[in-house]
C-alpha positions in Angstrom: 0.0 0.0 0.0 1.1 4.1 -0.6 1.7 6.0 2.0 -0.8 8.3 0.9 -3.5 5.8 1.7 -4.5 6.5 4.7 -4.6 10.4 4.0 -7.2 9.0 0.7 -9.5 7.2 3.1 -9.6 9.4 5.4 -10.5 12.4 2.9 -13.2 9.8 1.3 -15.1 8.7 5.3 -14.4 12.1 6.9 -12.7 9.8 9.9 -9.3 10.2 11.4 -6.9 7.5 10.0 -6.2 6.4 13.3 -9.5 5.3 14.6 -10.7 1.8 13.7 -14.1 1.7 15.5 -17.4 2.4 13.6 -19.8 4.9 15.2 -23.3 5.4 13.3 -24.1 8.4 12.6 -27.7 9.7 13.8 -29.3 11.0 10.8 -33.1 10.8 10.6 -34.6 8.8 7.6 -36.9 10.8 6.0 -38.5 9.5 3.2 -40.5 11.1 0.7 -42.9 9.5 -1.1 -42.6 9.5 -5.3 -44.9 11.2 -6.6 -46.9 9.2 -9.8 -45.6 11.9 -12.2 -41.8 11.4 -11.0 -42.4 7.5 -11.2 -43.3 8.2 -14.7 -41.3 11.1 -15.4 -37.9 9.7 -14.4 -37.8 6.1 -16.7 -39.5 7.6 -19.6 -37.0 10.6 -19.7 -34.5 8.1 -19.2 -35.4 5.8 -21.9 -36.2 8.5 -24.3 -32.7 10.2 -24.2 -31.0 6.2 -25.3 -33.6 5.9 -28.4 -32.9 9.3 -29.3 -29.3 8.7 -29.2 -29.8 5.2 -31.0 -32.0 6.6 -33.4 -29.6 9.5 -34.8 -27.0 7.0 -34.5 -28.7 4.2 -36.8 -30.1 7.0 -39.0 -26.7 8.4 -39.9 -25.1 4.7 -40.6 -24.4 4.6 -43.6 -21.9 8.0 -43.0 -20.5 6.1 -40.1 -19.2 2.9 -42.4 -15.9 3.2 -44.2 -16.2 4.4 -47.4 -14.3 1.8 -49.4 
């Protein structure tokens, strides 16, 4: 291991290096609920930004293929 690991880890869990023992942290779970429009908001953004991409991509094919 590099020296530097400790200093890594401790920059990425906000610990000291030095302290082994896990304490949880106290932080209230608060859930919201999803609303029906972010349920369908979300995936069908999602899924409409890959077909777009797919479709330009498969549209403009034939420029993408090597020219022989």
């Amino acid at each position: 291991m590099s020296v530097l690991t400790p200093l890594l880890l401790r920059g990425l869990t906000g610990r000291p290096s030095g302290s082994s023992c896990h304490t949880p942290r106290s932080i209230p779970s608060h859930h919201e609920q999803l609303r029906t429009t972010d349920v369908a908001t979300g995936p069908t953004s999602c899924f409409l930004c890959v077909l777009l991409l797919a479709s330009g991509v498969l549209s403009h094919l034939e420029i993408y293929k090597k020219q022989e």
